[in-house]
PyMOL commands that place a pseudoatom at each C-alpha (Angstrom):
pseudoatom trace, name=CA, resn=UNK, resi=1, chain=A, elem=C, hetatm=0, pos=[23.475, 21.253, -23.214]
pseudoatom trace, name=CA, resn=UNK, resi=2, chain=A, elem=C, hetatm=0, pos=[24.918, 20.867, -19.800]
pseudoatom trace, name=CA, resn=UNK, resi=3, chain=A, elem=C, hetatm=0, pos=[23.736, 21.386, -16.508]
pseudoatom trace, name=CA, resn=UNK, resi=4, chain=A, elem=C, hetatm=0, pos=[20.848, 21.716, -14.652]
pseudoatom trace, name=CA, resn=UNK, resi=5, chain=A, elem=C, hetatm=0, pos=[19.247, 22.799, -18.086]
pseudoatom trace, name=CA, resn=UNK, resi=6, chain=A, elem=C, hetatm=0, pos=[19.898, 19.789, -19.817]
pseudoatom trace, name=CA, resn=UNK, resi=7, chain=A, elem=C, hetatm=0, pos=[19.435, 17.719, -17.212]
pseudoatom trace, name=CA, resn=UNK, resi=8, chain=A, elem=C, hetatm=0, pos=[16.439, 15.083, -18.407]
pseudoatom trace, name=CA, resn=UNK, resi=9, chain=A, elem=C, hetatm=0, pos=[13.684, 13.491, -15.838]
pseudoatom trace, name=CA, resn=UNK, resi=10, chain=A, elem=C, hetatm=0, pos=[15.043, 9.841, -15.425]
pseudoatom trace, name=CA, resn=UNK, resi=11, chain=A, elem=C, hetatm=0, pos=[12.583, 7.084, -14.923]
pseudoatom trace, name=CA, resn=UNK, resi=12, chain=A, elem=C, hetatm=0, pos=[14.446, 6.113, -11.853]
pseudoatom trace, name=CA, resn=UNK, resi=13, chain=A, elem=C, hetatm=0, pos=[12.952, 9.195, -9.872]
pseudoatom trace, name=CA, resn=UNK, resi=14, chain=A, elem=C, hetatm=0, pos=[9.824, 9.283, -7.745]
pseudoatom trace, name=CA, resn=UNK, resi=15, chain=A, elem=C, hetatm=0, pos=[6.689, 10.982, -8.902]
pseudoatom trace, name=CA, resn=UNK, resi=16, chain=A, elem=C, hetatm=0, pos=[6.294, 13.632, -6.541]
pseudoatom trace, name=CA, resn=UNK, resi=17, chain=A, elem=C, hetatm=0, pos=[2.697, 14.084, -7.628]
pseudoatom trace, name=CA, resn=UNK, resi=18, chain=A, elem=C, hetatm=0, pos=[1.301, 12.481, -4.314]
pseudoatom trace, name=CA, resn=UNK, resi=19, chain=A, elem=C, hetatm=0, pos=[2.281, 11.991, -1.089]
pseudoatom trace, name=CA, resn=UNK, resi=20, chain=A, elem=C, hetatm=0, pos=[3.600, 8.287, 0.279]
pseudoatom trace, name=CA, resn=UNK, resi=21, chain=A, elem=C, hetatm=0, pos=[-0.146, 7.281, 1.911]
pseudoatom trace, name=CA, resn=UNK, resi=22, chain=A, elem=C, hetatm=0, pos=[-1.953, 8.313, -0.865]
pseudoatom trace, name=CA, resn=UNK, resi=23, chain=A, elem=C, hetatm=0, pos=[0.164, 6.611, -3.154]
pseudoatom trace, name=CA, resn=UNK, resi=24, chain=A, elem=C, hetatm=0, pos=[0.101, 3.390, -1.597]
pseudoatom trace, name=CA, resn=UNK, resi=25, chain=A, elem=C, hetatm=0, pos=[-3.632, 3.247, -1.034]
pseudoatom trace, name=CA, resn=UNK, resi=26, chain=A, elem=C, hetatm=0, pos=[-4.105, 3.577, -4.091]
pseudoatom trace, name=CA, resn=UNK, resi=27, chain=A, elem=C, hetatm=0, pos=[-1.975, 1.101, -5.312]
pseudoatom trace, name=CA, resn=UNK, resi=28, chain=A, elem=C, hetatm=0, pos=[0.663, 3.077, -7.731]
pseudoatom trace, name=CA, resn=UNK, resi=29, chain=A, elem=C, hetatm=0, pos=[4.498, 2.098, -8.243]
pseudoatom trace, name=CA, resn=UNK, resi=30, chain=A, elem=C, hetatm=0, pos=[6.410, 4.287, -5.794]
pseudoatom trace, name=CA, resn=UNK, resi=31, chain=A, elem=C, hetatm=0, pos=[8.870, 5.152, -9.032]
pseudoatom trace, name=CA, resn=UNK, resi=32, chain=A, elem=C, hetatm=0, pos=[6.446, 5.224, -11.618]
pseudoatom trace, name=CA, resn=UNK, resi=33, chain=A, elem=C, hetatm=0, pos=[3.187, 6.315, -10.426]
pseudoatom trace, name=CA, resn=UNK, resi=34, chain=A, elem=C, hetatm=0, pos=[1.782, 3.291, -12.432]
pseudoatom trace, name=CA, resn=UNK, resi=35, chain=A, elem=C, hetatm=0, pos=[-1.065, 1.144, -10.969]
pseudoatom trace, name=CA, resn=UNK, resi=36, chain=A, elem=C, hetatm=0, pos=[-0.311, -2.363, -9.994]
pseudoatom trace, name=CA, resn=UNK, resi=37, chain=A, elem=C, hetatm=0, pos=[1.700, -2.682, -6.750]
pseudoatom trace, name=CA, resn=UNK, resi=38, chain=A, elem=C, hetatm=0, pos=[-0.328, -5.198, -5.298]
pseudoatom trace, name=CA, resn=UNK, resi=39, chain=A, elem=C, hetatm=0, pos=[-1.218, -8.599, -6.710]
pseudoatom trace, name=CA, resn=UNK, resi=40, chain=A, elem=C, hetatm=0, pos=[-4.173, -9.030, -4.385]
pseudoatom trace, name=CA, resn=UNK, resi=41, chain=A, elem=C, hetatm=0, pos=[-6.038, -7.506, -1.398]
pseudoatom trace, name=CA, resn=UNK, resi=42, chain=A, elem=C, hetatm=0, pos=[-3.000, -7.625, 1.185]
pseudoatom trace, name=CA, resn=UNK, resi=43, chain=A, elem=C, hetatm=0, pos=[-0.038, -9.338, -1.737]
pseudoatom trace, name=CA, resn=UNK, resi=44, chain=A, elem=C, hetatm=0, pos=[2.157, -7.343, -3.213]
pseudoatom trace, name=CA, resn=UNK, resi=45, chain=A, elem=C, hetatm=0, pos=[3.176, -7.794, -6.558]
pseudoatom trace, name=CA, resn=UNK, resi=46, chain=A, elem=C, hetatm=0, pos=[6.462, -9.141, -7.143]
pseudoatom trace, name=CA, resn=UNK, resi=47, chain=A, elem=C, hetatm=0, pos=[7.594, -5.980, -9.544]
pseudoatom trace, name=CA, resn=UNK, resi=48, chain=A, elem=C, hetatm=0, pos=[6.400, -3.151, -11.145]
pseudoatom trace, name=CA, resn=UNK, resi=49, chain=A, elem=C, hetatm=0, pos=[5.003, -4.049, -14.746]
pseudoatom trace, name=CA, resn=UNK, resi=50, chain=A, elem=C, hetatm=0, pos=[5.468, -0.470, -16.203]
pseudoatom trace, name=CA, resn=UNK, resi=51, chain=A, elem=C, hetatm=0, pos=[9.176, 0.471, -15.153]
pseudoatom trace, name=CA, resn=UNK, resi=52, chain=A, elem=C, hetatm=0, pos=[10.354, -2.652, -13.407]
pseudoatom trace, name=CA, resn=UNK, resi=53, chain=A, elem=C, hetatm=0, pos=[11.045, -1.668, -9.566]
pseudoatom trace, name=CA, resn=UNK, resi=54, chain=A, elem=C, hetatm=0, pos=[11.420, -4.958, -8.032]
pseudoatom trace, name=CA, resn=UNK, resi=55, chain=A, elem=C, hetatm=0, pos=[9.623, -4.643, -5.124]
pseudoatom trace, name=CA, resn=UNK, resi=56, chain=A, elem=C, hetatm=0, pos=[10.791, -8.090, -3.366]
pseudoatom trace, name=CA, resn=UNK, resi=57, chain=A, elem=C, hetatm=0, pos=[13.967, -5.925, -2.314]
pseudoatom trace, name=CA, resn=UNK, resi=58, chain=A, elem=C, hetatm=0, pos=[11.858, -4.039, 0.300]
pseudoatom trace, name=CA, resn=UNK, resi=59, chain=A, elem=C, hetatm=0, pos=[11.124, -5.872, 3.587]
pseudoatom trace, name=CA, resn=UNK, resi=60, chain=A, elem=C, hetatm=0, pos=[7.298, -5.573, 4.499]
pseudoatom trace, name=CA, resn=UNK, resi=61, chain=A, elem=C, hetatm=0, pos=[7.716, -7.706, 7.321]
pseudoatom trace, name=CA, resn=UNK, resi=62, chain=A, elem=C, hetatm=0, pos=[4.893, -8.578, 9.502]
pseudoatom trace, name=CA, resn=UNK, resi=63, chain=A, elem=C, hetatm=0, pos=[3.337, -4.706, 9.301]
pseudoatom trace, name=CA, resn=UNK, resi=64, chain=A, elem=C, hetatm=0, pos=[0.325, -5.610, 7.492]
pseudoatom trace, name=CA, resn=UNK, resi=65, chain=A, elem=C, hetatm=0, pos=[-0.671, -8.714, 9.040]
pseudoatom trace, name=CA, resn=UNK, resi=66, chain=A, elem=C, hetatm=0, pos=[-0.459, -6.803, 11.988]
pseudoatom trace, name=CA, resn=UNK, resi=67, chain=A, elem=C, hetatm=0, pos=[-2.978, -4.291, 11.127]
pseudoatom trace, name=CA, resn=UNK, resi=68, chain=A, elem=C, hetatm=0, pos=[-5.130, -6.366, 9.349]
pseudoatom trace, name=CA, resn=UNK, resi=69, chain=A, elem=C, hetatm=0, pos=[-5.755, -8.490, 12.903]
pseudoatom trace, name=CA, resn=UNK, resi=70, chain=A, elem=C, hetatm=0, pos=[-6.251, -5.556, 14.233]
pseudoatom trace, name=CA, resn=UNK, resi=71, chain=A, elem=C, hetatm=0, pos=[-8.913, -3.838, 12.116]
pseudoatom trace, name=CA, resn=UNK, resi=72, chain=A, elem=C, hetatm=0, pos=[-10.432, -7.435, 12.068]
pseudoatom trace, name=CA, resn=UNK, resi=73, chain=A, elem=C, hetatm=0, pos=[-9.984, -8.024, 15.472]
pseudoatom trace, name=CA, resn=UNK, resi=74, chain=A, elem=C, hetatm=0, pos=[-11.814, -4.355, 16.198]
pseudoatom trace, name=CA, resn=UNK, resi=75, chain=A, elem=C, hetatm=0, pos=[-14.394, -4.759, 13.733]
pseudoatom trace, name=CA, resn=UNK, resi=76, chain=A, elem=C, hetatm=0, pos=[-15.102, -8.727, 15.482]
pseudoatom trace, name=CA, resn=UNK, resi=77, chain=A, elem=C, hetatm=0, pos=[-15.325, -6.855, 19.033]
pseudoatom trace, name=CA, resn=UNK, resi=78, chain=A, elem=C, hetatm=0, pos=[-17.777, -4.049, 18.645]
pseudoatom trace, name=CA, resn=UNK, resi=79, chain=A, elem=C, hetatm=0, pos=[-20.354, -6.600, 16.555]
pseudoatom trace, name=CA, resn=UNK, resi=80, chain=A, elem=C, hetatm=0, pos=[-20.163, -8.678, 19.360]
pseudoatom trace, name=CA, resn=UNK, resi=81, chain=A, elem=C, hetatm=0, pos=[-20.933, -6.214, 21.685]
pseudoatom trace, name=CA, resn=UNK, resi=82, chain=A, elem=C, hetatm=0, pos=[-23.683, -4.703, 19.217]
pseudoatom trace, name=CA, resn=UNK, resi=83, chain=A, elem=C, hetatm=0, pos=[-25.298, -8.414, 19.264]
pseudoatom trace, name=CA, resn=UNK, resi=84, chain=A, elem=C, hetatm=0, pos=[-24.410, -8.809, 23.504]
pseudoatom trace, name=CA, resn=UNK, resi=85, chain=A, elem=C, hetatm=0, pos=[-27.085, -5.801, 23.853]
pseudoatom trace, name=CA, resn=UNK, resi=86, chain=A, elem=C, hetatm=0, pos=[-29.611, -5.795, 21.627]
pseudoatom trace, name=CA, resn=UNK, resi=87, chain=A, elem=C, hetatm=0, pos=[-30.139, -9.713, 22.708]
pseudoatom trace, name=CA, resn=UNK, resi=88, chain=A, elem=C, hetatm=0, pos=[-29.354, -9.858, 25.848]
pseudoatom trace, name=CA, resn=UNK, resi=89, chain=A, elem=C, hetatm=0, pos=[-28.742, -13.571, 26.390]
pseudoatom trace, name=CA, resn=UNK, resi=90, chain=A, elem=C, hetatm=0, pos=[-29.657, -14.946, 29.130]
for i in range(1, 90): cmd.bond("trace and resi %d" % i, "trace and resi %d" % (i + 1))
show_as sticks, trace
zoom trace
């Protein structure tokens, strides 16, 4: 067969069953839709253990630190202003 109709699904294309958030979040390959693409709570896995995708060839850079200080950094402020006014220190 030839064509569009013979055309097979090659592991090299996305899974287009979720969008790119929800993917991520939940921690699935962006090829494969496997689980595993991080290696800890903020690491990322050096590649994907079902299909392969190395995922050291896309930069990250400093994005998550980023908004990791931030959510920390918010969460830090409003207990300390929770704890500034129930006390009330002299």
């Amino acid at each position: 067969m030839c064509g569009a109709a013979g055309a097979r699904r090659s592991t090299a294309d996305p899974v287009p069953s979720r969008g790119a958030f929800a993917t991520a979040v939940s921690g699935l390959c962006p090829r494969c839709g496997a689980p595993g693409l991080f290696d800890g709570p903020i690491r990322f896995a050096p590649k994907c253990k079902a299909c392969g995708l190395d995922y050291t060839a896309f930069n990250v850079g400093d994005g998550a630190a980023a908004f990791l200080i931030l959510i920390v950094g918010a969460i830090l402020t409003v207990c300390a202003i929770i704890v500034e006014l129930k006390y009330q220190a002299p």
